[in-house]
VMD Tcl script that draws the C-alpha trace (Angstrom):
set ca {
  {87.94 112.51 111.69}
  {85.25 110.20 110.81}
  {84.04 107.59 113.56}
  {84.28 104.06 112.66}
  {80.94 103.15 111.67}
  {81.00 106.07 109.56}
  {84.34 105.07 107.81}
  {82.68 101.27 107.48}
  {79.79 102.86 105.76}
  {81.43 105.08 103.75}
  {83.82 102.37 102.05}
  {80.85 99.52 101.91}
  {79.01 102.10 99.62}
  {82.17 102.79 97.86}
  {82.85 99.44 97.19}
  {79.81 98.37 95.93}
  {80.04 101.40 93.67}
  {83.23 100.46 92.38}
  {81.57 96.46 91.74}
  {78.59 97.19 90.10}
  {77.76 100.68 89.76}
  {74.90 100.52 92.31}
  {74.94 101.63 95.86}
  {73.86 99.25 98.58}
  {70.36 99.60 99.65}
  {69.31 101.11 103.18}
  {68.46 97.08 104.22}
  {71.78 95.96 103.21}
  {73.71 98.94 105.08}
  {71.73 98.30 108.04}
  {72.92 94.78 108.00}
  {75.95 95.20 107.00}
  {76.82 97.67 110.22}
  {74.38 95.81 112.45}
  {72.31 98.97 112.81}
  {68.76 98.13 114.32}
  {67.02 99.93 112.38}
  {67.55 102.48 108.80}
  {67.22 105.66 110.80}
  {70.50 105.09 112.03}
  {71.83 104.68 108.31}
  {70.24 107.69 107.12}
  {72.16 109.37 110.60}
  {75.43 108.01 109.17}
  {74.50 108.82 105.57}
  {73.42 112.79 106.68}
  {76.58 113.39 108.66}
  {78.85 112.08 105.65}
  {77.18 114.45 103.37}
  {77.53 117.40 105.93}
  {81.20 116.64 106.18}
  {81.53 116.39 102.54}
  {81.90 112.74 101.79}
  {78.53 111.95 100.14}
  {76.22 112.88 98.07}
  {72.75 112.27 97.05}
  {72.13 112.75 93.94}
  {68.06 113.40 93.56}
  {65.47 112.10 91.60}
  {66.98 108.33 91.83}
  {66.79 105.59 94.01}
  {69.35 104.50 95.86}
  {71.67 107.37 94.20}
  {74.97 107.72 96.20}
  {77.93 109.11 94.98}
  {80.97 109.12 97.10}
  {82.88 112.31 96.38}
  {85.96 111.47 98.38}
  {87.90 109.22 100.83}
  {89.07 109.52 103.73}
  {93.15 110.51 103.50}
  {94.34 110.55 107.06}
  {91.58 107.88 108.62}
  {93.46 104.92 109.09}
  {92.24 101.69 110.51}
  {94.30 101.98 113.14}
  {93.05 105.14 114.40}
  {89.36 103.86 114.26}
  {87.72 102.34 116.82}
  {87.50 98.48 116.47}
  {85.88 97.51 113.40}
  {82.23 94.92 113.84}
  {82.76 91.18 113.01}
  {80.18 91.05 110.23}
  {81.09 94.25 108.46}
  {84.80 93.14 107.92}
  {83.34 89.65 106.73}
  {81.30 91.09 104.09}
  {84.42 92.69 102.95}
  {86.37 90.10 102.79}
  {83.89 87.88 100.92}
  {83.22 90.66 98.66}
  {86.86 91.50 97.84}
  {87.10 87.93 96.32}
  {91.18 86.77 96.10}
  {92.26 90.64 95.93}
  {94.65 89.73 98.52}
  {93.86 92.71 100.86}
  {91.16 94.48 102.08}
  {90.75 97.78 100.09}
  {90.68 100.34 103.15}
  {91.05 103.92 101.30}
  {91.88 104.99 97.91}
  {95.52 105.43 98.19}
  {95.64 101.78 99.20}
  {97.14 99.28 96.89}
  {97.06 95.59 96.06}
  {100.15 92.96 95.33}
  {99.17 91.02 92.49}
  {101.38 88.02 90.65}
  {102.84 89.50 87.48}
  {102.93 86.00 85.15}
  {105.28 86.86 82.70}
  {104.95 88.48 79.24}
  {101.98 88.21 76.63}
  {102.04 88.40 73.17}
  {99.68 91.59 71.68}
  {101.14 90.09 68.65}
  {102.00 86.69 67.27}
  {100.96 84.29 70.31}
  {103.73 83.52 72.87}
  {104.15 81.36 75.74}
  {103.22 82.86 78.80}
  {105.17 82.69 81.63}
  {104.15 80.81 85.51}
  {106.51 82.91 87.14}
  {104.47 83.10 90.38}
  {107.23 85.20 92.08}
  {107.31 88.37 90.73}
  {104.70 90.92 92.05}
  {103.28 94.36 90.87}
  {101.59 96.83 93.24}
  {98.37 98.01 91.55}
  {96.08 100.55 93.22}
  {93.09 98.42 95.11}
  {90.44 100.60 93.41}
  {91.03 99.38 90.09}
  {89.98 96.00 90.80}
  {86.58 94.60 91.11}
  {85.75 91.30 92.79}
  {87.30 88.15 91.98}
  {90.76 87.06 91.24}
  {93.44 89.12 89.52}
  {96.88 88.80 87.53}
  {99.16 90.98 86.09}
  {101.12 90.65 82.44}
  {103.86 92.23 80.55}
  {102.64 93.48 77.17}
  {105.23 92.20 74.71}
  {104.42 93.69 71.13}
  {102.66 96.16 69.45}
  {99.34 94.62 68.04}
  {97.18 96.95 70.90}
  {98.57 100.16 70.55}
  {95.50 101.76 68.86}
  {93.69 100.49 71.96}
  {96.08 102.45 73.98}
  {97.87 99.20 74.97}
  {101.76 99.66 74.36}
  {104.96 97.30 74.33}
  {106.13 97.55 77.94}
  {102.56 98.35 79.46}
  {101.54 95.74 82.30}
  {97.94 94.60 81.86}
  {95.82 93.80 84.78}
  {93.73 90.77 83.95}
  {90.54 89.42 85.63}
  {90.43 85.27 85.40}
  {87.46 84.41 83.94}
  {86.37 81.85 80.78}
  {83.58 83.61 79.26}
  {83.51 87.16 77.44}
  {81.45 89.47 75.80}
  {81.67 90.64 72.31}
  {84.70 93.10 71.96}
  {86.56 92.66 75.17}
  {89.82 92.41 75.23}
  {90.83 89.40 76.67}
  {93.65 86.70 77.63}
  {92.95 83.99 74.97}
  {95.06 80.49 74.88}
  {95.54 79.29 71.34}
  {95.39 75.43 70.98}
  {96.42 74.89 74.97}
  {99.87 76.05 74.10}
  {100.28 80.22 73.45}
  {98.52 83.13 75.43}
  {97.99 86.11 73.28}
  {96.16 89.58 74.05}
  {93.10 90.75 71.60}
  {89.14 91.66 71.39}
  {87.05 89.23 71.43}
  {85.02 88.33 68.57}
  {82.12 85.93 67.53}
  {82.27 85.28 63.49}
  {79.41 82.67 63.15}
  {80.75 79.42 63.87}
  {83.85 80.82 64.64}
  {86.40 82.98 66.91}
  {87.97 85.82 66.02}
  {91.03 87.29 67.75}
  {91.04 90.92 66.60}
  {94.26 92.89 66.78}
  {93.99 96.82 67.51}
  {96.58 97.52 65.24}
  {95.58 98.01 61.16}
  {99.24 96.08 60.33}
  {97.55 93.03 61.35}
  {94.55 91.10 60.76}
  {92.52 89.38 62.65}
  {93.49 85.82 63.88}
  {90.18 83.29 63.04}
  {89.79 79.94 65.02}
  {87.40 77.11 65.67}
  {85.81 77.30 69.38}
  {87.85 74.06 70.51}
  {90.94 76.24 69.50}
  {90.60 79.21 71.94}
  {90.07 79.49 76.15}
  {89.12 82.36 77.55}
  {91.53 82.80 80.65}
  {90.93 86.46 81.47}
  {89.31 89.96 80.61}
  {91.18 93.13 80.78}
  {90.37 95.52 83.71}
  {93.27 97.94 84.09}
  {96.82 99.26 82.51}
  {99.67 99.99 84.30}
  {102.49 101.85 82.58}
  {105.77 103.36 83.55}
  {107.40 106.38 81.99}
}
mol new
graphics top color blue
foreach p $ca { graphics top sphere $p radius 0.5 }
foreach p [lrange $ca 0 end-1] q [lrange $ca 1 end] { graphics top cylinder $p $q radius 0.2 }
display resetview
């Protein structure tokens, strides 16, 4: 069973892995755990890697990889957790809604309504309805979920039924799929394209083309991050 600064440790790395793809340096672990000095991180570090958890990978900087979680180390079951670890969490985590403790952990997010991956439909505000999504497939900031309605994304793998996990955010890079409002009225699901002057709304599906408006038509209201789907 892994002790709790261990456990703290363990997820912070994970975490930040998960975020960005780069593991925290020795500074920020020692702050984050209120270690005095690295040589107690590199303690902590050693005796996850003897115990499996870790590994460093050589010839890189700051190269962690976290091979697996903990399974049957509960929070509960660990010793009381330090104030300013379980702050950095929480500010890192964003408006997940919970704190992501373990891999088998998941998140309640607001399931909206139903989006068009098709002709644009209204989405729907229905703040109610919930969908449990696994808290490792979410990165910082705040999350939604959608019904796919239609059949314009299947070549992306996105299917009629599917639920969507969405990211807010207004901006997005060439060829993300995003959650685009036409004209303030109709959400609709597509990749995002730049054609000159204008915006493209590119369908994954060769049965339709690609929808083509003027900037002021189109807002940005969210980036795909995840797909849910039932069977």
């Amino acid at each position: 069973m892994l002790t709790r600064k261990q456990y703290d440790l363990l997820l912070f790395i994970h975490e930040r892995l998960q975020d960005s793809g780069v593991s925290p340096s020795f500074d920020e672990m020692k702050e984050a755990l209120q270690l005095r000095s690295k040589s107690g991180v590199h303690r902590l570090i050693t005796a996850l890697e003897e115990r499996g958890y870790l590994r460093r990978l050589p010839h890189r900087a700051r190269a962690l990889e976290v091979v697996k979680l903990p399974e049957n180390a509960t929070p509960e079951r660990l010793p009381t957790r330090n104030k300013r670890m379980m702050d950095i969490r929480q500010n890192e985590v964003g408006t997940r809604g919970s704190i992501v403790r373990g891999a088998a952990e998941s998140v309640s997010l607001s399931l909206y309504g139903r989006i068009a991956a098709g002709t644009p439909i209204e989405a729907l505000r229905d703040q109610s309805t919930t969908v449990e999504v696994p808290a490792t497939m979410l990165g910082r900031g705040d999350h939604y979920a959608l019904e796919v309605d239609g059949d314009s994304m299947m070549e992306a793998g996105i299917l009629n039924g599917d639920c969507v996990i969405i990211e807010r955010c207004q901006t997005a890079q060439e060829g993300e799929i995003v959650v685009a409002l036409v004209e303030g009225e109709e959400v609709t699901l597509k990749k995002f394209r730049r054609l000159g002057q204008r915006v493209g709304l590119e369908p994954a599906n060769q049965t339709y083309q690609t929808q083509v408006y003027t900037p002021d038509q189109v807002a940005v209201q969210g980036r795909l991050v995840g797909l849910l789907r039932k069977y």
